[in-house]
PDB file of N, CA, C, O and CB in Angstrom:
ATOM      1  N   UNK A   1      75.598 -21.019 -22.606  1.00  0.00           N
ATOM      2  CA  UNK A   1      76.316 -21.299 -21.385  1.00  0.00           C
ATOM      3  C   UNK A   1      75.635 -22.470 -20.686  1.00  0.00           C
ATOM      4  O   UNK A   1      74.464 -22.808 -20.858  1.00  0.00           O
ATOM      5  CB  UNK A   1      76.373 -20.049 -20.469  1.00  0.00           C
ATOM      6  N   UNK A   2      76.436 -22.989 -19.954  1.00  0.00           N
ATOM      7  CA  UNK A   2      75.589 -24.391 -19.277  1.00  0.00           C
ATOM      8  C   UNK A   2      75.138 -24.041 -18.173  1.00  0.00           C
ATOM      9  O   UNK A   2      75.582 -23.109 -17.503  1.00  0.00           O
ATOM     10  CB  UNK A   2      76.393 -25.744 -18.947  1.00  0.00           C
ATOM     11  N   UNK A   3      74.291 -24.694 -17.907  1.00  0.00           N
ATOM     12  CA  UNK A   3      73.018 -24.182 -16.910  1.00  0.00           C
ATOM     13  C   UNK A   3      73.694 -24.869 -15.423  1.00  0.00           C
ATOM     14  O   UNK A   3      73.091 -25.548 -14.592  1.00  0.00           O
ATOM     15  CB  UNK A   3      71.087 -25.016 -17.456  1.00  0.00           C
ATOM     16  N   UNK A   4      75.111 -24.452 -15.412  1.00  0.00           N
ATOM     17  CA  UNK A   4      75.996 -24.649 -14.246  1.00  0.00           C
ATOM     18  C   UNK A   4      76.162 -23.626 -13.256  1.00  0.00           C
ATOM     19  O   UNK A   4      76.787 -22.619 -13.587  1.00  0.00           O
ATOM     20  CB  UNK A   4      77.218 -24.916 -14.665  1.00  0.00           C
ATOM     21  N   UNK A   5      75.599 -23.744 -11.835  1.00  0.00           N
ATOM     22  CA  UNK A   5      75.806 -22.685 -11.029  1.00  0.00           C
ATOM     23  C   UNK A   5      76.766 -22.301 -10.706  1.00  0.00           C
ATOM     24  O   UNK A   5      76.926 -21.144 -10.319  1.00  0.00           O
ATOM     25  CB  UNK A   5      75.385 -22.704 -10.200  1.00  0.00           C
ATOM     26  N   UNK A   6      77.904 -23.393 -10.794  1.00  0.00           N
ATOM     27  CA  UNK A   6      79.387 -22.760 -10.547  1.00  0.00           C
ATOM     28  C   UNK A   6      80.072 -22.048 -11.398  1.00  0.00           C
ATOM     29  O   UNK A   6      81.059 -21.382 -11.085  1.00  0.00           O
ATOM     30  CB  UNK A   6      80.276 -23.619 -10.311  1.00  0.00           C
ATOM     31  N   UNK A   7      79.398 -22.174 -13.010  1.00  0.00           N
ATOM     32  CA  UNK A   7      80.324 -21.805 -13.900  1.00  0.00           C
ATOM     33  C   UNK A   7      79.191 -20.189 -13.697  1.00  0.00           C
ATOM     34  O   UNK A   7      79.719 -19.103 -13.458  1.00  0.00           O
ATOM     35  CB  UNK A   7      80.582 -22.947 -15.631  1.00  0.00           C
ATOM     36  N   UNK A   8      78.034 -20.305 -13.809  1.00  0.00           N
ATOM     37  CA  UNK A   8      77.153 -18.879 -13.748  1.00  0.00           C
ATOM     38  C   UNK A   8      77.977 -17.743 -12.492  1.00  0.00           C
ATOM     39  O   UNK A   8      78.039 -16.519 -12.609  1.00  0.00           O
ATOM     40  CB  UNK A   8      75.204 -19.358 -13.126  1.00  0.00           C
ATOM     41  N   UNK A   9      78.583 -18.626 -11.246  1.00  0.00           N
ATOM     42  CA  UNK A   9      78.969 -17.621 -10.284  1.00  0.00           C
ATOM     43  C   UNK A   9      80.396 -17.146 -11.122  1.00  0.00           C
ATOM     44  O   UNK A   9      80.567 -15.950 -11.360  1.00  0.00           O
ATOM     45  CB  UNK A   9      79.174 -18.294  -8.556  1.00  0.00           C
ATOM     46  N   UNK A  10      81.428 -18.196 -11.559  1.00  0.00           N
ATOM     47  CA  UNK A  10      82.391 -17.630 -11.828  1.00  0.00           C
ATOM     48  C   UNK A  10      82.416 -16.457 -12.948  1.00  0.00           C
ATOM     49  O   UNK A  10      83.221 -15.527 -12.973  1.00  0.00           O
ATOM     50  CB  UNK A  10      83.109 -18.566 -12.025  1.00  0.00           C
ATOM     51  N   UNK A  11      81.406 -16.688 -13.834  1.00  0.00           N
ATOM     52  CA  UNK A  11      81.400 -15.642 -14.997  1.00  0.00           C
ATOM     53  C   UNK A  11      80.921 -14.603 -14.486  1.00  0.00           C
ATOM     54  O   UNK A  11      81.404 -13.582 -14.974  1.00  0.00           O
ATOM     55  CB  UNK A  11      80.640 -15.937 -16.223  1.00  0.00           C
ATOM     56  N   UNK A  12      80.065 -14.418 -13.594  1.00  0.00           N
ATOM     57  CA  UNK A  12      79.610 -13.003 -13.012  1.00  0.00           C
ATOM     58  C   UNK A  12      80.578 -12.470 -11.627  1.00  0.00           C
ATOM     59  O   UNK A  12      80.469 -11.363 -11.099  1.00  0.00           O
ATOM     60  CB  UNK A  12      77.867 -13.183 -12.490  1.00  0.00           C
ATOM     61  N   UNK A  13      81.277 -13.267 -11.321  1.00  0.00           N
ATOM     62  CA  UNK A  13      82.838 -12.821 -10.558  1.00  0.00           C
ATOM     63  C   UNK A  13      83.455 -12.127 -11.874  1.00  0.00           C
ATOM     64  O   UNK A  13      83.109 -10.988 -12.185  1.00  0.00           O
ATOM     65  CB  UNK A  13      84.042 -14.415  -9.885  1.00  0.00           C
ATOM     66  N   UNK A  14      84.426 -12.897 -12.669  1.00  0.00           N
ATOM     67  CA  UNK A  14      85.172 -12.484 -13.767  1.00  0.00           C
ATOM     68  C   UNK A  14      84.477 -11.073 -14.221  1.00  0.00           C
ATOM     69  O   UNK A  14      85.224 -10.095 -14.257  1.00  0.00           O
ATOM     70  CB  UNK A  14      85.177 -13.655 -14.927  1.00  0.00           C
ATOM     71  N   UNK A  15      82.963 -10.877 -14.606  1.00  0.00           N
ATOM     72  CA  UNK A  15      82.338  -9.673 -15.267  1.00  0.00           C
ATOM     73  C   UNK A  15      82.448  -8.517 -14.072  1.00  0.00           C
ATOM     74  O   UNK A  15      82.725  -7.321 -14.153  1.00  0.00           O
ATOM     75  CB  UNK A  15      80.639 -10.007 -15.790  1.00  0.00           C
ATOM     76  N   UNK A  16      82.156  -9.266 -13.055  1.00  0.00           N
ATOM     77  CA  UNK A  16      82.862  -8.373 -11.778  1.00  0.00           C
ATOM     78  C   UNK A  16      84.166  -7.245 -11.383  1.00  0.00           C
ATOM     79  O   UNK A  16      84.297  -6.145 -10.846  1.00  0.00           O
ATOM     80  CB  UNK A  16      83.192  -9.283 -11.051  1.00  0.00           C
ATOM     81  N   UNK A  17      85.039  -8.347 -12.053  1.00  0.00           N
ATOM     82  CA  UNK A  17      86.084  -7.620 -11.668  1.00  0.00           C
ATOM     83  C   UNK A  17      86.457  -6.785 -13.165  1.00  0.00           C
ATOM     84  O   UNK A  17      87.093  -5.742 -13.319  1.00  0.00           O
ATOM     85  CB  UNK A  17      87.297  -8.653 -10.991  1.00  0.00           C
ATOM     86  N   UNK A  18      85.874  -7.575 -14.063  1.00  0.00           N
ATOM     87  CA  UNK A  18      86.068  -6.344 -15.541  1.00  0.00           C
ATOM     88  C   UNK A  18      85.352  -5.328 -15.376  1.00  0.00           C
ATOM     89  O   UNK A  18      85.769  -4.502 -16.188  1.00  0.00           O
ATOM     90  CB  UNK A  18      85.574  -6.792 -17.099  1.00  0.00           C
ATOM     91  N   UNK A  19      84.614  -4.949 -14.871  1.00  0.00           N
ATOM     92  CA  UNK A  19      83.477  -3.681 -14.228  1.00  0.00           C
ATOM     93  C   UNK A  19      84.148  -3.076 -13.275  1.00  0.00           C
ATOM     94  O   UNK A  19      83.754  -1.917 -13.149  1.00  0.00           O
ATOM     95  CB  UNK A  19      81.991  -4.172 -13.482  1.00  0.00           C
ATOM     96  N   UNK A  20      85.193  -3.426 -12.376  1.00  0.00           N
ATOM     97  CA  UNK A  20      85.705  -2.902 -11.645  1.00  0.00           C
ATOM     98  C   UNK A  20      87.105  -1.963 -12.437  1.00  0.00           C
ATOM     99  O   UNK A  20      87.420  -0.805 -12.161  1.00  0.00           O
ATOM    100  CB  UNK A  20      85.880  -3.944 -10.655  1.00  0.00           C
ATOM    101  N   UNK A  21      87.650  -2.706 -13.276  1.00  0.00           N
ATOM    102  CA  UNK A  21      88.269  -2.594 -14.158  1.00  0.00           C
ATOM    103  C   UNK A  21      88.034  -1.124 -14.912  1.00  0.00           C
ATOM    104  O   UNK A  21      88.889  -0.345 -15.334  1.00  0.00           O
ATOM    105  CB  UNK A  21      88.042  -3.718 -14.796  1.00  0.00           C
ATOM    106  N   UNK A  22      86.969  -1.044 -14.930  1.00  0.00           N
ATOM    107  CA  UNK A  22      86.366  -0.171 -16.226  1.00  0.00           C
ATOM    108  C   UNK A  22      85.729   0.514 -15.219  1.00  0.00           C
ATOM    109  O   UNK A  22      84.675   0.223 -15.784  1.00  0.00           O
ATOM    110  CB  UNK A  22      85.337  -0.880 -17.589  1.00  0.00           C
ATOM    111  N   UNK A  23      85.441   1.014 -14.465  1.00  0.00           N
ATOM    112  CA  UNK A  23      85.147   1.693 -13.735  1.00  0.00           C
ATOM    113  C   UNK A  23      86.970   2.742 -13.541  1.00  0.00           C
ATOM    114  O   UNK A  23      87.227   3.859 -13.992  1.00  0.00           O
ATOM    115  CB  UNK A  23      84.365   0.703 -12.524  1.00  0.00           C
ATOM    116  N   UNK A  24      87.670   2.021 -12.913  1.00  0.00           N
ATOM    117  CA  UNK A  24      88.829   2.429 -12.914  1.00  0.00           C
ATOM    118  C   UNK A  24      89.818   3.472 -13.956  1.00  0.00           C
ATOM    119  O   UNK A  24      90.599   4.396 -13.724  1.00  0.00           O
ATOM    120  CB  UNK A  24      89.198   1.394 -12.822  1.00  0.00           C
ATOM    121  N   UNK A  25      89.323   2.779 -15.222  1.00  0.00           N
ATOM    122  CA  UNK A  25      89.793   3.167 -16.192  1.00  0.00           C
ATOM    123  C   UNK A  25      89.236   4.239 -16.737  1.00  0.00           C
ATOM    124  O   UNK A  25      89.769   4.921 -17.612  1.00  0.00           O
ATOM    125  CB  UNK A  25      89.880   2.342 -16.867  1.00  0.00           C
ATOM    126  N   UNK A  26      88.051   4.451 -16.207  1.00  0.00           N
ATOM    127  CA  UNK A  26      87.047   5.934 -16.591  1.00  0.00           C
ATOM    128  C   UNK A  26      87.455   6.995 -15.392  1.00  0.00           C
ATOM    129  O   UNK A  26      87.379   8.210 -15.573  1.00  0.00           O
ATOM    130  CB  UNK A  26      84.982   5.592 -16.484  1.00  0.00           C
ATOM    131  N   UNK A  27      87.844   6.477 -14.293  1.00  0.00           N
ATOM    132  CA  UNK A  27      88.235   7.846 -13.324  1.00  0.00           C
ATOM    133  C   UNK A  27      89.366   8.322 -13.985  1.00  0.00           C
ATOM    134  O   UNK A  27      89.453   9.548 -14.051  1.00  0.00           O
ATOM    135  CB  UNK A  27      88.642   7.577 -11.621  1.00  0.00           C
ATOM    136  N   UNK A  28      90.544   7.442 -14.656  1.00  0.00           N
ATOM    137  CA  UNK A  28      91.506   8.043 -14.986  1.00  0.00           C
ATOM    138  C   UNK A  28      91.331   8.783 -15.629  1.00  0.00           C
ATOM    139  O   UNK A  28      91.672   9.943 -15.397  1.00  0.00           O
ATOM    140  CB  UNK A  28      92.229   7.590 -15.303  1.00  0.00           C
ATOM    141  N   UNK A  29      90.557   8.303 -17.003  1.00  0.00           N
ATOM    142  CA  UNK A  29      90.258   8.989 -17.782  1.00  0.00           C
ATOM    143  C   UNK A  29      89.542  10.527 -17.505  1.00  0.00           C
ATOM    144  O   UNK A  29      89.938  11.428 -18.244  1.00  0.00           O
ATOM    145  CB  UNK A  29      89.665   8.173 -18.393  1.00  0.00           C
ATOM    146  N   UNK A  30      89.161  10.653 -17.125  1.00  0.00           N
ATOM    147  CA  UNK A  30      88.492  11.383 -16.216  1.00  0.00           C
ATOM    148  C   UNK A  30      89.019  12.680 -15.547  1.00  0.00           C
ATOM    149  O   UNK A  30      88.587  13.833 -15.523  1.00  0.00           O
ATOM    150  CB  UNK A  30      88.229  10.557 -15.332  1.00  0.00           C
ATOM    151  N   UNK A  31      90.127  12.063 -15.002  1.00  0.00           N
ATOM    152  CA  UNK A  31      91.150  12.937 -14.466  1.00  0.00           C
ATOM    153  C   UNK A  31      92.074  13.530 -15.887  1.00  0.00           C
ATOM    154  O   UNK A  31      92.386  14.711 -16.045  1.00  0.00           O
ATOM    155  CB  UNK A  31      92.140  11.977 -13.275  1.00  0.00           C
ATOM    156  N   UNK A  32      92.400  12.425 -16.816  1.00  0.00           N
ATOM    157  CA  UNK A  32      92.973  13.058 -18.219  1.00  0.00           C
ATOM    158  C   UNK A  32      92.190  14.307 -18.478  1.00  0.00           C
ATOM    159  O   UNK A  32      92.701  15.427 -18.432  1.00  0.00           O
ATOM    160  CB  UNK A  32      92.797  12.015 -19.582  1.00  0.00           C
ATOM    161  N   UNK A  33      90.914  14.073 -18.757  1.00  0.00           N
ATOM    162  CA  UNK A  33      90.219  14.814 -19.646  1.00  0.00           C
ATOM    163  C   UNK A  33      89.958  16.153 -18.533  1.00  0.00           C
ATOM    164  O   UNK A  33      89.622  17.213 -19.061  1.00  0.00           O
ATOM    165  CB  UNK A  33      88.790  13.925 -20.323  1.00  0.00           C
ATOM    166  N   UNK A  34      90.074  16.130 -17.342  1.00  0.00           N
ATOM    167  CA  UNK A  34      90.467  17.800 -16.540  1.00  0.00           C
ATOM    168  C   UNK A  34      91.268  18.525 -16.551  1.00  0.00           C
ATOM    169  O   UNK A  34      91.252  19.691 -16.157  1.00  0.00           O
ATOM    170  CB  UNK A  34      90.608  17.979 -15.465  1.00  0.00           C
ATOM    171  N   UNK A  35      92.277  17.797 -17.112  1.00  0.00           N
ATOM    172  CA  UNK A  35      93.674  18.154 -17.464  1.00  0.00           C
ATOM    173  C   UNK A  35      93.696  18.580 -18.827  1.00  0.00           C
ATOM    174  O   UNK A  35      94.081  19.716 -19.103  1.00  0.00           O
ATOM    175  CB  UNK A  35      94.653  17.022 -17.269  1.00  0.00           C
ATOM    176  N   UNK A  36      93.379  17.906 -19.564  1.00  0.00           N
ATOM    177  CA  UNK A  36      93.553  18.337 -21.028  1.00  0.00           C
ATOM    178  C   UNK A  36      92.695  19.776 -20.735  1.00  0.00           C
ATOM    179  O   UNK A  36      93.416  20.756 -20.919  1.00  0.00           O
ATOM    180  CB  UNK A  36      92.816  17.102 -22.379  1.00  0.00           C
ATOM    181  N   UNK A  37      91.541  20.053 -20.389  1.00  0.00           N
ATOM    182  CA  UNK A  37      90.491  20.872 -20.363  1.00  0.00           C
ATOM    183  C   UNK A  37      91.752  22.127 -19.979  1.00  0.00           C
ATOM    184  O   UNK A  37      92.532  22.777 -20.675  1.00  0.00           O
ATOM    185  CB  UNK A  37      89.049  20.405 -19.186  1.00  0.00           C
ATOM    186  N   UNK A  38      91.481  22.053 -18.594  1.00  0.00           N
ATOM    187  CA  UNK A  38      92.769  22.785 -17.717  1.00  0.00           C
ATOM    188  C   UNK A  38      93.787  23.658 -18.222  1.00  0.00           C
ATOM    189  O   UNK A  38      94.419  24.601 -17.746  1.00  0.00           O
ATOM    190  CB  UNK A  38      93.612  21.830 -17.168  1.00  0.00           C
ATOM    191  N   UNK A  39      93.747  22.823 -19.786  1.00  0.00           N
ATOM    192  CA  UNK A  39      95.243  23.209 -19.780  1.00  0.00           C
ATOM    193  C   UNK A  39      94.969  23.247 -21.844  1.00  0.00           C
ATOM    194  O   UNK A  39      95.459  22.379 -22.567  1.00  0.00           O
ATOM    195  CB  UNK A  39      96.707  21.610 -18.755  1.00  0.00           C
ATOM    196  N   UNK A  40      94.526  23.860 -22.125  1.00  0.00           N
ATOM    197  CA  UNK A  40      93.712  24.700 -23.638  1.00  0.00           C
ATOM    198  C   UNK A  40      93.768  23.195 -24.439  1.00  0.00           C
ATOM    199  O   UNK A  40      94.650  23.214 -25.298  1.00  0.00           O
ATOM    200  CB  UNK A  40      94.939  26.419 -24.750  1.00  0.00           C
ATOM    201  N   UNK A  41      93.094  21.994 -24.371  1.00  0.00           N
ATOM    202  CA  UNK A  41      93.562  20.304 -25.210  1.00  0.00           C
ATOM    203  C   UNK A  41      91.569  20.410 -25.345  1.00  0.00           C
ATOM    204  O   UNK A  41      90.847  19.436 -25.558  1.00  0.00           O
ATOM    205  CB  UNK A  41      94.720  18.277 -23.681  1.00  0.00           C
ATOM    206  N   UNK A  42      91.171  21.612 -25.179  1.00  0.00           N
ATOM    207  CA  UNK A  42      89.867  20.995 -25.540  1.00  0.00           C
ATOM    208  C   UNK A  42      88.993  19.846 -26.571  1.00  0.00           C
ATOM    209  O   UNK A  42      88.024  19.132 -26.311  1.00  0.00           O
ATOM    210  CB  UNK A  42      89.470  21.866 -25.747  1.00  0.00           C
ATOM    211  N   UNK A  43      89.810  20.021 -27.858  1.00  0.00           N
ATOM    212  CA  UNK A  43      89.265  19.225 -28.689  1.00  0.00           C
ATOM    213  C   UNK A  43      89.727  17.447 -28.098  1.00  0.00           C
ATOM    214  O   UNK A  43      89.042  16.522 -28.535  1.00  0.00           O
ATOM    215  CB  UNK A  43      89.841  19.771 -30.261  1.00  0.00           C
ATOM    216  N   UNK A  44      90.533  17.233 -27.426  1.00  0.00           N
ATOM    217  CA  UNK A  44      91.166  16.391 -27.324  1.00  0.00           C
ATOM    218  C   UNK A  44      90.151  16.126 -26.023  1.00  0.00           C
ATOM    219  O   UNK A  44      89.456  15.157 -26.327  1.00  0.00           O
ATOM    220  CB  UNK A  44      92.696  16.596 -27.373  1.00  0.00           C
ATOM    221  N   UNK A  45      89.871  16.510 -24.970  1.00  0.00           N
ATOM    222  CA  UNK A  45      89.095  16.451 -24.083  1.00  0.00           C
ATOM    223  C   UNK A  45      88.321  15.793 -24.316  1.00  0.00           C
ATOM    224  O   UNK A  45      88.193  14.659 -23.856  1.00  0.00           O
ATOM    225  CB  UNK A  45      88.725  17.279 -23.724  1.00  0.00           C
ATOM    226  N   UNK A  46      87.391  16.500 -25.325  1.00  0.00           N
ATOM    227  CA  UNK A  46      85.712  15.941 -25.966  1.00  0.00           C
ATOM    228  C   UNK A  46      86.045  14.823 -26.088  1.00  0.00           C
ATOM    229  O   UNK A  46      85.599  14.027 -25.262  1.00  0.00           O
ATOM    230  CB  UNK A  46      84.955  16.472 -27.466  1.00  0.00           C
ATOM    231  N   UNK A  47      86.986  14.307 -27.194  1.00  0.00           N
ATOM    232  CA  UNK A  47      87.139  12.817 -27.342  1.00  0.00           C
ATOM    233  C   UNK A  47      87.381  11.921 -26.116  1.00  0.00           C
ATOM    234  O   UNK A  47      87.109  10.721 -26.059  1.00  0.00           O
ATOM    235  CB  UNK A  47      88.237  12.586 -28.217  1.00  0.00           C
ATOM    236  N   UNK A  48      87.818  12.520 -25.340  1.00  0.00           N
ATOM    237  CA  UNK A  48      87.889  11.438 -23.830  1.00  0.00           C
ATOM    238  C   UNK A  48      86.521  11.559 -23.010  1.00  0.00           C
ATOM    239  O   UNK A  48      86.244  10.929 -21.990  1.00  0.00           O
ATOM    240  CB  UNK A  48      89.291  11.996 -22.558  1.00  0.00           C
ATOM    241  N   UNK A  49      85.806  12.402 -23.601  1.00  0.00           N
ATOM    242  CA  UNK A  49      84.090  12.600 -22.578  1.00  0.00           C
ATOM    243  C   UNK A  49      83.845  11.196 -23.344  1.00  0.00           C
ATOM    244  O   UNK A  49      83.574  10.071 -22.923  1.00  0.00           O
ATOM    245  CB  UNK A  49      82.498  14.385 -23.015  1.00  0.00           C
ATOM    246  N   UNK A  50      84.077  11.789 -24.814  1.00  0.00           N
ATOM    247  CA  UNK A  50      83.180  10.340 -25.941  1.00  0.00           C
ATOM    248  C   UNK A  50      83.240   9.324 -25.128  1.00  0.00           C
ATOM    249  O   UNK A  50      82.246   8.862 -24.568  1.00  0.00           O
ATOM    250  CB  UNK A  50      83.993   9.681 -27.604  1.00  0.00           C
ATOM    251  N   UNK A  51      84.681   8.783 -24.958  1.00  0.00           N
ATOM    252  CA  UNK A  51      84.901   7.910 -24.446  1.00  0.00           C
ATOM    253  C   UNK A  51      84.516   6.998 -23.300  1.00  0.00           C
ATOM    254  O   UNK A  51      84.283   5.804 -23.111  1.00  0.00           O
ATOM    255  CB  UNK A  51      85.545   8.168 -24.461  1.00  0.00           C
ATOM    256  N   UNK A  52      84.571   8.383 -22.482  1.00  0.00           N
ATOM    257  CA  UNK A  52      83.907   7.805 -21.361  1.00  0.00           C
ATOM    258  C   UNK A  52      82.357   7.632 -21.039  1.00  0.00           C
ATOM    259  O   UNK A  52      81.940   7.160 -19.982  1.00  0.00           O
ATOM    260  CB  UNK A  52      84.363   8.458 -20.442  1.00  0.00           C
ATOM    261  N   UNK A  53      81.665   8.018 -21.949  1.00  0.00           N
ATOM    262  CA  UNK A  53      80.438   7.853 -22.504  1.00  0.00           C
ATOM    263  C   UNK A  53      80.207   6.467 -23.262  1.00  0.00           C
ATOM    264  O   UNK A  53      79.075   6.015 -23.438  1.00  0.00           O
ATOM    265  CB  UNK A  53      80.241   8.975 -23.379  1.00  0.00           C
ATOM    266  N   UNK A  54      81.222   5.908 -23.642  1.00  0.00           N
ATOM    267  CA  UNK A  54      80.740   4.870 -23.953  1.00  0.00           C
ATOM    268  C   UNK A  54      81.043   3.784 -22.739  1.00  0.00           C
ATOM    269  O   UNK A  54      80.308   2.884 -22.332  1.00  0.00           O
ATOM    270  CB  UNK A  54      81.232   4.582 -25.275  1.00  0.00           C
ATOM    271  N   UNK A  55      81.989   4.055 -22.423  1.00  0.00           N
ATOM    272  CA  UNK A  55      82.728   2.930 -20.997  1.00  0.00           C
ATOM    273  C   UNK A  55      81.384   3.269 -19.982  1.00  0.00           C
ATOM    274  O   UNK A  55      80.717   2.268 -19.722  1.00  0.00           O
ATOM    275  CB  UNK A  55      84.820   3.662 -20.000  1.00  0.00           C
ATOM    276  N   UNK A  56      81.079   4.090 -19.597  1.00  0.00           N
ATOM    277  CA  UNK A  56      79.294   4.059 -19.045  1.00  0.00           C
ATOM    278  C   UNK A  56      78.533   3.471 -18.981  1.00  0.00           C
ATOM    279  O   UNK A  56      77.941   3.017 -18.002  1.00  0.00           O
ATOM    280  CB  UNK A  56      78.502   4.539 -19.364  1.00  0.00           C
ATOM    281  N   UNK A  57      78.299   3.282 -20.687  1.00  0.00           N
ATOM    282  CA  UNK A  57      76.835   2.440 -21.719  1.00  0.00           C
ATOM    283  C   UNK A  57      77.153   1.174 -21.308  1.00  0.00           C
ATOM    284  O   UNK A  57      76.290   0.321 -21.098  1.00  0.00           O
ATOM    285  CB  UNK A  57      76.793   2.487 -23.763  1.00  0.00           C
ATOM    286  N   UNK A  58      78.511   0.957 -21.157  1.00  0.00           N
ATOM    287  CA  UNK A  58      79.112  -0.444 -21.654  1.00  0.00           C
ATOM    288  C   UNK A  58      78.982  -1.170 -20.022  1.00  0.00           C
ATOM    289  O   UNK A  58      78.530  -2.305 -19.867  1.00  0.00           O
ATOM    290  CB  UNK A  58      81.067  -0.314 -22.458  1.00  0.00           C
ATOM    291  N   UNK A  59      79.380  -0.446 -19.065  1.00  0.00           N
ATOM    292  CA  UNK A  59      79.594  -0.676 -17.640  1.00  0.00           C
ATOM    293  C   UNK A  59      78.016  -0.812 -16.863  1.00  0.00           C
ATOM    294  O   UNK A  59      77.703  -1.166 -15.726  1.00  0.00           O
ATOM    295  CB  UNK A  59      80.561   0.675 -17.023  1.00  0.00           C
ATOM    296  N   UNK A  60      77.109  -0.298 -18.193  1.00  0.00           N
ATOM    297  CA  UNK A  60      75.565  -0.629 -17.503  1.00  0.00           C
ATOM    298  C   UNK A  60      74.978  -1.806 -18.055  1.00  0.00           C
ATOM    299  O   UNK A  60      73.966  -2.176 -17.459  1.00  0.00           O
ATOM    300  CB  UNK A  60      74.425   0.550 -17.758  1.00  0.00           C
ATOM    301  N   UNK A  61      75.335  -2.495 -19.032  1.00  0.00           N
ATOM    302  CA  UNK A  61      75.359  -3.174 -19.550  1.00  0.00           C
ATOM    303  C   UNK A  61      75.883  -4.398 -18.980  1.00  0.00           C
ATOM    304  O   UNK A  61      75.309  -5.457 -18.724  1.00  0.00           O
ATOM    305  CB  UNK A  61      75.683  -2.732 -20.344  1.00  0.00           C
ATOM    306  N   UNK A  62      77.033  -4.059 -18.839  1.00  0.00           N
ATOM    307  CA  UNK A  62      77.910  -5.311 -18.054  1.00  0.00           C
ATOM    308  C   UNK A  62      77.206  -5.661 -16.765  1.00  0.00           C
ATOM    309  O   UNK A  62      77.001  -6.822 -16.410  1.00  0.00           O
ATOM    310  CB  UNK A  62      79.569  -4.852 -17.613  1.00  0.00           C
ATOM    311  N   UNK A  63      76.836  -4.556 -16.067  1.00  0.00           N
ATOM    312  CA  UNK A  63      76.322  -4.816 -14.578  1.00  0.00           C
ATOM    313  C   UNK A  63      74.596  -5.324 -14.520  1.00  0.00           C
ATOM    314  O   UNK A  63      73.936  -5.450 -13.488  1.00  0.00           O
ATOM    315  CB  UNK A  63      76.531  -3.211 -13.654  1.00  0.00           C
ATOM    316  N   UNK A  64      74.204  -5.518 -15.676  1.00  0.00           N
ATOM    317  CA  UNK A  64      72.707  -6.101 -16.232  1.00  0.00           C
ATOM    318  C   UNK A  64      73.400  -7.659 -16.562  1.00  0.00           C
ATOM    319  O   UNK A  64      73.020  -8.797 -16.288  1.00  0.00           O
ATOM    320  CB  UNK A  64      71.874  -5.077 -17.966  1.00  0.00           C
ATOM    321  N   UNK A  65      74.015  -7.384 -16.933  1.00  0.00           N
ATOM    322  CA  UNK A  65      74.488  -9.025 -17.448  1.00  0.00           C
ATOM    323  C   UNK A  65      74.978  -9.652 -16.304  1.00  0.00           C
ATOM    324  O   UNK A  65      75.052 -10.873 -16.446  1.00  0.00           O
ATOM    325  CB  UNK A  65      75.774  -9.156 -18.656  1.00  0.00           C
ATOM    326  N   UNK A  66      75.404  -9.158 -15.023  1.00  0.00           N
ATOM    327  CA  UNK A  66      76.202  -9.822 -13.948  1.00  0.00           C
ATOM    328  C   UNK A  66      74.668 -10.362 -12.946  1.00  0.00           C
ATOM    329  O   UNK A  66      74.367 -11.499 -12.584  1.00  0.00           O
ATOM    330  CB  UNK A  66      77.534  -8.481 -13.035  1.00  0.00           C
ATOM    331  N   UNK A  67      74.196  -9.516 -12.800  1.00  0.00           N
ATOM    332  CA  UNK A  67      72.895  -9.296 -12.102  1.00  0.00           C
ATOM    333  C   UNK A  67      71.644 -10.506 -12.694  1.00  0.00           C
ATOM    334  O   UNK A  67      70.725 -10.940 -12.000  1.00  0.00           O
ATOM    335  CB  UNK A  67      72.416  -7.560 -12.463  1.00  0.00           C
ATOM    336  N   UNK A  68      71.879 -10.815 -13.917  1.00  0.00           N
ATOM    337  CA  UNK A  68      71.287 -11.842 -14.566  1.00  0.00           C
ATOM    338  C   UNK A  68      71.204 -12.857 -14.408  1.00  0.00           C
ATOM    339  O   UNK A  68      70.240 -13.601 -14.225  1.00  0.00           O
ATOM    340  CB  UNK A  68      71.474 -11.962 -15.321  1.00  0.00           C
ATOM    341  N   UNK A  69      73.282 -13.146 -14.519  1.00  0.00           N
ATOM    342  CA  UNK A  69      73.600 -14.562 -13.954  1.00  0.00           C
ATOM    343  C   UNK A  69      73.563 -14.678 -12.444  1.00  0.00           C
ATOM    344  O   UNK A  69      73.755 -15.846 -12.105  1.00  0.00           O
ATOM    345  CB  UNK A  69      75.009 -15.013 -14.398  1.00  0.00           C
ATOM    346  N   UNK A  70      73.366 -13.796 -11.356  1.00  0.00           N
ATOM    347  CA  UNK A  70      73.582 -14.496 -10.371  1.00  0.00           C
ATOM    348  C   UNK A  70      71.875 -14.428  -9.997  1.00  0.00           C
ATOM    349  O   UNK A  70      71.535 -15.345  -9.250  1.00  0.00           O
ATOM    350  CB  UNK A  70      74.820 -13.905  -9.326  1.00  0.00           C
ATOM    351  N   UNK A  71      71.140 -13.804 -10.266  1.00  0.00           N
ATOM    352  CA  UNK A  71      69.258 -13.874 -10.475  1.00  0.00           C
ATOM    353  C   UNK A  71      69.152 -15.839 -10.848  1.00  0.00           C
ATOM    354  O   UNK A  71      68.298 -16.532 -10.295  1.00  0.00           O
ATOM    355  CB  UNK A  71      68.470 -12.454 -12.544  1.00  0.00           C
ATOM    356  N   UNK A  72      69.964 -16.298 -11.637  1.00  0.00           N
ATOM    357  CA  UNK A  72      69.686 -16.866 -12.538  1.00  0.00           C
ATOM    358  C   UNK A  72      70.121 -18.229 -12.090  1.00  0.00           C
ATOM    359  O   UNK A  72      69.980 -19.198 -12.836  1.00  0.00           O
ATOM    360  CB  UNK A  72      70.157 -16.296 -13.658  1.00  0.00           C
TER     361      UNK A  72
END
C-alpha cells in the first residue's frame, strides 16, 4: 500500500464500515441460531454458532488491521 495518509484513512474507513457490516450480520445470525435452538433445528444451530465463531476471529482481526492503519 502507498505510504499515503489519505489512502491509509480511506482503507481503514472502508474496513470500518465492513466491521460494522459483520458485526450486523452476526446479531442476525444470532437471532437465527435462537430460533433454530427454540424450536428442535439443533444440529443446524451449531453450524450457525460455527459460524459465528468465525465472523468473531475474523472481526478481531479486521479491527487490528484498522487500528494499524490509522496508528500508522
Amino acid at each position: 500500500m502507498p505510504d499515503n495518509p489519505v489512502t491509509k484513512i480511506a482503507t481503514a474507513d472502508a474496513l470500518t464500515l465492513l466491521l460494522h457490516n459483520q458485526h450486523a450480520i452476526c446479531a442476525a445470525i444470532e437471532e437465527i441460531t435462537k430460533w433454530l435452538s427454540e424450536n428442535g433445528v439443533e444440529s443446524v444451530a451449531a453450524n450457525a454458532r460455527a459460524a459465528m465463531e468465525t465472523l468473531d476471529t475474523n472481526a478481531q482481526a479486521i479491527t487490528d488491521a484498522i487500528m494499524r492503519l490509522r496508528q500508522s
